[in-house]
N, C-alpha and C positions, 0 to 999 in steps of 0.2 A: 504494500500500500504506500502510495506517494501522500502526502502532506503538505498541501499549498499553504504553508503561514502569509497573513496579512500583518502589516506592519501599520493598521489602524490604531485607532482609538475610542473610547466612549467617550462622545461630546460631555456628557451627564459626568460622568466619573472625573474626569478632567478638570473641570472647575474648582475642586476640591484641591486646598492646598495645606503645606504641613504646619504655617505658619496657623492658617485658621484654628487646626487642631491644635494645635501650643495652646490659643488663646484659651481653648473649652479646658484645657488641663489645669492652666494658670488661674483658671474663674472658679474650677472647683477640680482639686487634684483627688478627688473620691471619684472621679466620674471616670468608667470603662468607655475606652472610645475603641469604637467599630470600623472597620475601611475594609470599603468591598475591594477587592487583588485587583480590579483594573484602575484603580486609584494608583494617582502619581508613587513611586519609588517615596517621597517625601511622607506621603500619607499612609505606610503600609510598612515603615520598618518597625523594631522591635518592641519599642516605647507604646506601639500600637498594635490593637489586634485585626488581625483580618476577618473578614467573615467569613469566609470558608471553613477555617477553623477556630473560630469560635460560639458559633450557631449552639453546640453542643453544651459548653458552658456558659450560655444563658437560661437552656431550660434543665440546666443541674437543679440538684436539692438545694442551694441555699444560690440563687441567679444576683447579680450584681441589684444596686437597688438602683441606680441611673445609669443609662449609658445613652451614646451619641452616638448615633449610626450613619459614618459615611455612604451614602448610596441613594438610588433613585426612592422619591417620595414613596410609592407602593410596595416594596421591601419594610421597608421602617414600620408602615400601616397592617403588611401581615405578619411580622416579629410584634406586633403590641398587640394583635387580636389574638395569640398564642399565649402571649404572657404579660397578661396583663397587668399585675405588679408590680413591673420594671415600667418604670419612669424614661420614657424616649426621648429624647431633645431630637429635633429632627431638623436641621439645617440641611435639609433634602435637596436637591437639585429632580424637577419635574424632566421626565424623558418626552421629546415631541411623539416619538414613537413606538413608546409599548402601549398606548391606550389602541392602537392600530390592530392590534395581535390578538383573535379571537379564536376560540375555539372551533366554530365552522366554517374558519379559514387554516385553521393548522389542517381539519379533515379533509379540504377542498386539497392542500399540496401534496397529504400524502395519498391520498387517491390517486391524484395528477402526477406528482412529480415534478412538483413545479417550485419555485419559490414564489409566487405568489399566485395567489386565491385571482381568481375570474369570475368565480360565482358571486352573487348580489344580495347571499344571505346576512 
């Protein structure tokens, strides 16, 4: 199998800088801050957790009591309807296009084979 890597990025994730996170640590150094891995190198080293691997240690038995979750607004919204508990500071950045992304369009590509839906459902 060949593997085309893209040397893109997420508009969303991008915006997100380390200095930002400094300041959420510096306003309150109890607070667990979150960065989704396509967050800048700046946003995602040690000092910080990523989401990937952290998911698991917020619905541990005893989950942080606030954290900031680098990532798109709708992540942050279904991490606080799971645990509701934890206190989300949500300095979110809205994606133009996940509200795009529907289920009888993911059905419509893999039927097709297509990357994008045709149909008008």
């Amino acid at each position: 199998m060949k593997i085309i890597a893209w040397k893109g990025a997420c508009e969303v994730h991008e915006r997100f800088t380390g200095d930002e996170l400094r300041a959420y640590r510096e306003a309150d150094p109890s607070v667990q801050i979150i960065a989704h891995p396509e967050c800048r190198p700046t946003c995602c080293r040690s000092r910080f957790h990523r989401l990937d691997r952290a998911y698991d240690q917020l619905g541990a038995h005893q989950p942080p009591k606030r954290v900031v979750m680098i990532t798109e607004c709708s992540m942050a919204d279904n991490v606080q309807a799971e645990l509701p508990d934890v206190e989300m500071v949500r300095p979110c950045n809205l994606c133009p296009h996940m509200k795009r992304i529907t289920l009888p369009k993911i059905l419509d590509s893999l039927i097709y084979l297509r990357e994008e839906s045709r149909s008008i459902r």
